[in-house]
C-alpha positions as a LaTeX table, in Angstrom:
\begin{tabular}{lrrr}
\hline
Residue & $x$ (\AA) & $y$ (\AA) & $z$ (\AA) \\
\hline
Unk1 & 3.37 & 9.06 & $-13.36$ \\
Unk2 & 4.14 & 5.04 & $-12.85$ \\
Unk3 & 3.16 & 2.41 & $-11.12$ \\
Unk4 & 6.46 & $-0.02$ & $-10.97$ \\
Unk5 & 5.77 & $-3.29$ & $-9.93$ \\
Unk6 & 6.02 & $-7.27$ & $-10.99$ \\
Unk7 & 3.10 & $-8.02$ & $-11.77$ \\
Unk8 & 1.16 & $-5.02$ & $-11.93$ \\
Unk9 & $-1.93$ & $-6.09$ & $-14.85$ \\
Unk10 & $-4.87$ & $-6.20$ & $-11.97$ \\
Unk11 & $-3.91$ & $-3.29$ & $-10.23$ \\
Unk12 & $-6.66$ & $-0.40$ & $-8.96$ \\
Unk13 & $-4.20$ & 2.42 & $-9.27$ \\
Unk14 & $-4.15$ & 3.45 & $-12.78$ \\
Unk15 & $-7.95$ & 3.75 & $-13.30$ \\
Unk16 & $-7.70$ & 5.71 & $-9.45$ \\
Unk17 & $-4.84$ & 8.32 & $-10.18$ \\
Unk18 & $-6.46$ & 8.80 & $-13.66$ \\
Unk19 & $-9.64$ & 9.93 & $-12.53$ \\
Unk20 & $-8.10$ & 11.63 & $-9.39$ \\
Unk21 & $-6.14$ & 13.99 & $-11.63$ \\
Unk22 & $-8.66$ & 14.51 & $-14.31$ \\
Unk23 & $-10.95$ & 15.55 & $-10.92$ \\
Unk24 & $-8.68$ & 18.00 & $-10.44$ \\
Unk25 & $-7.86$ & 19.49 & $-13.75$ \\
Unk26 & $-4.57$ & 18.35 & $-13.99$ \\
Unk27 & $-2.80$ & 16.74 & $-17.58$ \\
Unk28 & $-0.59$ & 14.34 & $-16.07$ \\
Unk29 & $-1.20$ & 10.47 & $-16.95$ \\
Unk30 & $-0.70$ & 7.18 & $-14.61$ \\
Unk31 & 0.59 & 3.98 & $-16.14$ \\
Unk32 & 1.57 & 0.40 & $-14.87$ \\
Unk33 & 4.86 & $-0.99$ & $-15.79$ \\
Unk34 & 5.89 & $-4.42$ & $-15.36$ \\
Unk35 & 9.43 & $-4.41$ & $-14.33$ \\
Unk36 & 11.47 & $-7.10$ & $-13.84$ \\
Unk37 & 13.26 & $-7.12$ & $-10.03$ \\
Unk38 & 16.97 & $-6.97$ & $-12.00$ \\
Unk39 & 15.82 & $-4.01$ & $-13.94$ \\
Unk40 & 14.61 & $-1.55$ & $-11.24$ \\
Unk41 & 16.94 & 0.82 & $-10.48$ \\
Unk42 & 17.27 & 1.11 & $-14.48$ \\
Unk43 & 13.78 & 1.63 & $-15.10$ \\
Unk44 & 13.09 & 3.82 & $-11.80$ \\
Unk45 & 16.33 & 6.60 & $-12.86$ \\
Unk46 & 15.48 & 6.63 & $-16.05$ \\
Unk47 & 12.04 & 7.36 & $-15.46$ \\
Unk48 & 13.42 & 10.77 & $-13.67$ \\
Unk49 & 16.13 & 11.11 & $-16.53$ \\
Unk50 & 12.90 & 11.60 & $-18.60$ \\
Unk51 & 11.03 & 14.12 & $-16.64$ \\
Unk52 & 8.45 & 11.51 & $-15.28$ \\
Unk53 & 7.27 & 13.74 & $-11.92$ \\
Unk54 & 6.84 & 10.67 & $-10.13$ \\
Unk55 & 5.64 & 6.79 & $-9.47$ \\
Unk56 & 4.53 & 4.23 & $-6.93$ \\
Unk57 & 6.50 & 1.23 & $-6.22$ \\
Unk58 & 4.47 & $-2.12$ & $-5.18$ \\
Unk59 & 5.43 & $-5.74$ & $-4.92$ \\
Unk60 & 8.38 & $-6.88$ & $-5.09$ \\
Unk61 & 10.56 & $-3.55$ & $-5.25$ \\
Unk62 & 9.70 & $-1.61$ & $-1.90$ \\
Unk63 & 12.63 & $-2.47$ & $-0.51$ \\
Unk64 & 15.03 & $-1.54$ & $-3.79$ \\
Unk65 & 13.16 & 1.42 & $-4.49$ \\
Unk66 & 14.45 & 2.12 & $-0.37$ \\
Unk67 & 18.03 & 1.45 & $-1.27$ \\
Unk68 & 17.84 & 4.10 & $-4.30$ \\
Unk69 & 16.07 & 7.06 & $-3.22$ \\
Unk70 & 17.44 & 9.94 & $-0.72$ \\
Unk71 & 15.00 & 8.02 & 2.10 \\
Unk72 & 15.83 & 6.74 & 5.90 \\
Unk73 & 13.14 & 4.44 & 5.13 \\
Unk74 & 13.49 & 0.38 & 4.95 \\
Unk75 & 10.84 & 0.34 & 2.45 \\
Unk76 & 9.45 & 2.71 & 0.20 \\
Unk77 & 6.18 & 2.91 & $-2.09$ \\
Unk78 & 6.05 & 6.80 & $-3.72$ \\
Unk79 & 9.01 & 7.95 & $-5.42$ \\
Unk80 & 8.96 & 11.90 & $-6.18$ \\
Unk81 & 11.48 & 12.70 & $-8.76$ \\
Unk82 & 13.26 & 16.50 & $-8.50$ \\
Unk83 & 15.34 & 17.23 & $-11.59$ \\
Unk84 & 17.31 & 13.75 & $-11.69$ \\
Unk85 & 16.98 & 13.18 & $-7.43$ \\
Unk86 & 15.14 & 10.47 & $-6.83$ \\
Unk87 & 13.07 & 11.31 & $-3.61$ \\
Unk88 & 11.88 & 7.97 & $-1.78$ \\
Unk89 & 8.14 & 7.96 & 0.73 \\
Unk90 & 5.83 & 5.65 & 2.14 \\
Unk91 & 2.02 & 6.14 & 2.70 \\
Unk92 & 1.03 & 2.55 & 2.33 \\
Unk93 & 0.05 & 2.74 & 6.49 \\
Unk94 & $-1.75$ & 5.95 & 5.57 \\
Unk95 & $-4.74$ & 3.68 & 5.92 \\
Unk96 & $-3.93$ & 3.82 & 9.98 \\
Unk97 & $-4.90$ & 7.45 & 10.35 \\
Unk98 & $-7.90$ & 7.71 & 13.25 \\
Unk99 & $-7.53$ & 3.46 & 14.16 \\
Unk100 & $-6.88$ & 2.90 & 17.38 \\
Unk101 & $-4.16$ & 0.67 & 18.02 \\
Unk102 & $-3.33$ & $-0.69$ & 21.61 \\
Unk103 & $-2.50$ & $-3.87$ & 20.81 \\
Unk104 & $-1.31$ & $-4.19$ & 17.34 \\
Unk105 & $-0.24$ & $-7.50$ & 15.27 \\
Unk106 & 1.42 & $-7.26$ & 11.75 \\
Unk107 & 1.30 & $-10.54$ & 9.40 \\
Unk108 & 3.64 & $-10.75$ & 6.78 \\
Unk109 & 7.42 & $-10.00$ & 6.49 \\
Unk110 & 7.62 & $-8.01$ & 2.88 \\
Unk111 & 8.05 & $-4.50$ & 2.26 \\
Unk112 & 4.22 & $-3.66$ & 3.20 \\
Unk113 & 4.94 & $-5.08$ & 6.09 \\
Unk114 & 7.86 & $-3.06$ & 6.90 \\
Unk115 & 6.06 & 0.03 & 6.39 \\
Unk116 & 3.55 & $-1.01$ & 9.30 \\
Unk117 & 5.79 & $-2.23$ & 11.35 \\
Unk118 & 7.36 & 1.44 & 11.27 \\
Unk119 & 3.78 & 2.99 & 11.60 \\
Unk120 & 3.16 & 0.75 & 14.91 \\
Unk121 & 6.56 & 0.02 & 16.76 \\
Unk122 & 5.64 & $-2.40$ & 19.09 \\
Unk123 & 3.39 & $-4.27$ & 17.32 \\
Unk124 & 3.19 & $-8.22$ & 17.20 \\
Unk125 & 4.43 & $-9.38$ & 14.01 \\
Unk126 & 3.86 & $-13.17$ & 12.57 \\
Unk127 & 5.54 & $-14.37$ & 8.97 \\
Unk128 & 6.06 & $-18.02$ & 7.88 \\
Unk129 & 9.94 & $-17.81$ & 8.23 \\
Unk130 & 9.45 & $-16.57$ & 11.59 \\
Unk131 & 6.90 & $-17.29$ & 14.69 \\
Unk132 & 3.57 & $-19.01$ & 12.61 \\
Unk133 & 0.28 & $-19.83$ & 12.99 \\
Unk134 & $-0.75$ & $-16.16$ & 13.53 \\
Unk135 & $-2.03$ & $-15.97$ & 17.45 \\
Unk136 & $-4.31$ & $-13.07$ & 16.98 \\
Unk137 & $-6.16$ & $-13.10$ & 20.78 \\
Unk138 & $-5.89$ & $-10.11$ & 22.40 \\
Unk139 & $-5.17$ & $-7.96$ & 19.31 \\
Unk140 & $-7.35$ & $-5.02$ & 18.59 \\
Unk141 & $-5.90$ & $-3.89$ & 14.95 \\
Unk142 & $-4.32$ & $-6.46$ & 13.03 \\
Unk143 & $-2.79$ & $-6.18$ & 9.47 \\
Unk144 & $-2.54$ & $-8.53$ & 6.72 \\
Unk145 & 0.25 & $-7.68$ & 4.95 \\
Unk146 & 0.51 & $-10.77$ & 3.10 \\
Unk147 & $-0.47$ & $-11.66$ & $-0.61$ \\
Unk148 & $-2.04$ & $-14.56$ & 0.33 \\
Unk149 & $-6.29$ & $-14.55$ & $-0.67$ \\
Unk150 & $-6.92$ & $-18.45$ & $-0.52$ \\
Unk151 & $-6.09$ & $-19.46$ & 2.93 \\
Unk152 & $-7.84$ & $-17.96$ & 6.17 \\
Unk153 & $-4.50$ & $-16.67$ & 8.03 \\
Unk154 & $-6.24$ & $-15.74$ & 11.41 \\
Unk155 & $-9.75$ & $-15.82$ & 12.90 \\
Unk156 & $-10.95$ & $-12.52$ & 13.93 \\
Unk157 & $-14.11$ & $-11.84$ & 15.49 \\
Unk158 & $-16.15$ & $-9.05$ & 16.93 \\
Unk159 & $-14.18$ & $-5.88$ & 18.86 \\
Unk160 & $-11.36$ & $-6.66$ & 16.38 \\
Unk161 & $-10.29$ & $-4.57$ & 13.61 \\
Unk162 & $-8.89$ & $-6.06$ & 10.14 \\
Unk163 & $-6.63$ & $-4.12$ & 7.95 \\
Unk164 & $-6.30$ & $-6.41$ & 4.78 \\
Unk165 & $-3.84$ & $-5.23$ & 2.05 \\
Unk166 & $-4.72$ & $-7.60$ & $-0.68$ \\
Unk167 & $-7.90$ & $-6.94$ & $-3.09$ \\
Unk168 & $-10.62$ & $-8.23$ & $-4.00$ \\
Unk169 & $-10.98$ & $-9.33$ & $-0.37$ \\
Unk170 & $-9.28$ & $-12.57$ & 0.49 \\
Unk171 & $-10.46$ & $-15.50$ & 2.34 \\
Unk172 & $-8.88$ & $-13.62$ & 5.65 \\
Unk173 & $-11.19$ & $-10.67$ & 5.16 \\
Unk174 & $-14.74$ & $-12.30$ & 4.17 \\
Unk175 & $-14.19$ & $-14.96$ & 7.40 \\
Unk176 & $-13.29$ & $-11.67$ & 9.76 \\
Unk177 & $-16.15$ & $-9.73$ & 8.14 \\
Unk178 & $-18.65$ & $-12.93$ & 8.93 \\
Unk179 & $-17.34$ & $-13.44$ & 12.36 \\
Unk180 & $-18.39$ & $-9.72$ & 13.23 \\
Unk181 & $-15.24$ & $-8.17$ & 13.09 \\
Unk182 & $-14.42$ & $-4.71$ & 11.18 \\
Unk183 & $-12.32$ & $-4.94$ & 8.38 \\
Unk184 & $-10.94$ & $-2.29$ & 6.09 \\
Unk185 & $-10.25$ & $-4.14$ & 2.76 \\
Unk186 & $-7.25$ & $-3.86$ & 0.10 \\
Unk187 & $-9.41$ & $-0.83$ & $-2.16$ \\
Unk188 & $-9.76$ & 1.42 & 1.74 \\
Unk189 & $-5.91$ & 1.06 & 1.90 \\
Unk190 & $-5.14$ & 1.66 & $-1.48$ \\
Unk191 & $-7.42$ & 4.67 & $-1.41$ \\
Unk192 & $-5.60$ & 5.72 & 2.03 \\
Unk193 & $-1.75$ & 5.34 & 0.44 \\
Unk194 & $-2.97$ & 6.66 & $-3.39$ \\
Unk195 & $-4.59$ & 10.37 & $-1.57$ \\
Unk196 & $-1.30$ & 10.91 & 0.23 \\
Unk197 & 1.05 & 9.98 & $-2.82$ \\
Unk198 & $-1.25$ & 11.76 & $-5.04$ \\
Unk199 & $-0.53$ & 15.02 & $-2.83$ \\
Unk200 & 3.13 & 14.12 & $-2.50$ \\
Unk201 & 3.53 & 14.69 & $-6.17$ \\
Unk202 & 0.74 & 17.73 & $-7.23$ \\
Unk203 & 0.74 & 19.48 & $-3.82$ \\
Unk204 & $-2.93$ & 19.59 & $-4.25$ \\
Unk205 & $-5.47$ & 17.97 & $-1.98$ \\
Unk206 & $-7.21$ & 14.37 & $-3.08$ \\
Unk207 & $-10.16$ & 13.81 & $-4.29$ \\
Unk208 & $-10.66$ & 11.01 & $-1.78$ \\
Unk209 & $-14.77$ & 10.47 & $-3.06$ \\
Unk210 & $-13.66$ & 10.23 & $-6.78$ \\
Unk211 & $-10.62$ & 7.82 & $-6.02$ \\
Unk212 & $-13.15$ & 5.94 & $-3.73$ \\
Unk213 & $-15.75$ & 5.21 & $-6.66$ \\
Unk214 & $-13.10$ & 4.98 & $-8.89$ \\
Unk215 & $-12.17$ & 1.84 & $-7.44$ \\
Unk216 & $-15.57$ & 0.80 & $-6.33$ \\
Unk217 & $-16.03$ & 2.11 & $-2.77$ \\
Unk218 & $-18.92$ & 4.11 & $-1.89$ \\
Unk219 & $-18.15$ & 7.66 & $-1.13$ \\
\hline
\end{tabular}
């Protein structure tokens, strides 16, 4: 298994997947591999060319790794590799499963972003090349699907939920968190999207409380 991204050094998933698959017996291995946005589609085929079973696509391929795989999807994050067919998925809104969401508002216009705005049609949806400052009164669920960890984006407060993508928690998150709203931070979503691609590509259920400490959540 791969992760594919550019870059991918700090990322969770490696340690995550490793000790989600040694949980359940299995000899497979995860790695990170920093690919370049012009070499994609090279790396990603000949990953299935060599009998890789899998790998998860993150920023700033979502959307290539949509235009490659047998997928309706805009953007795509788990890649499932049959023979030499390159199978495209997203779980990265996984993390939505049992949130209510009335009045939705998506931040961000990248290929996380696309996946929620997919998940929750309807929703509000703020980026900086489109309708900005974020407006986030009235909103019950809102999800930062930016990269951005320096600047508070929105002010949340209490009755509002936060779903914020980035990790360790941004300046978004700990300002929500203060003002007494919920928030769900970047590890609870990756741990959402990993336990669906990790069943995606074994057939075998998650160990969601291993994957949980394995990235530092309680279980």
């Amino acid at each position: 298994m791969a992760l594919l991204g550019h870059p991918v050094a700090a990322s969770l998933s490696p340690r995550m997947q490793n000790a989600a698959f040694a949980a359940r017996g299995l000899d497979w291995s995860y790695v990170a591999l920093d690919v370049l946005p012009e070499d994609f589609e090279t790396v990603a085929r000949g990953l299935a060319a060599a009998g890789f079973a899998g790998a998860n696509v993150t920023t700033p391929h979502k959307r290539a790794a949509a235009e490659i795989a047998e997928s309706d999807l805009g953007s795509v994050n788990t890649l499932v590799f049959e023979g030499k067919r390159v199978v495209g998925h997203s779980t990265d809104a996984a993390i939505l499963s049992g949130l209510s969401a009335e009045r939705p508002l998506i931040i961000g216009d990248g290929g996380a972003a696309d996946a929620f705005r997919a998940a929750l049609p309807g929703a509000r949806v703020f980026a900086r090349r489109g309708d900005w400052p974020p407006d986030v009164a009235g909103a019950d669920l809102v999800v930062n699907a930016t990269s951005e960890r320096e600047d508070v984006l929105a002010e949340l407060g209490a009755g509002q939920t936060l779903v914020d993508l980035p990790y360790p928690e941004t300046a978004t998150g700990q300002a929500a968190r203060e003002a007494g709203a919920r928030v769900l931070d970047g590890r609870e979503v990756l741990v959402a999207q990993g336990a669906a691609s990790f069943e995606l590509w074994t057939g075998v259920s998650p160990p969601v409380d291993v994957m949980r400490r394995a990235v530092g959540l309680s279980s």
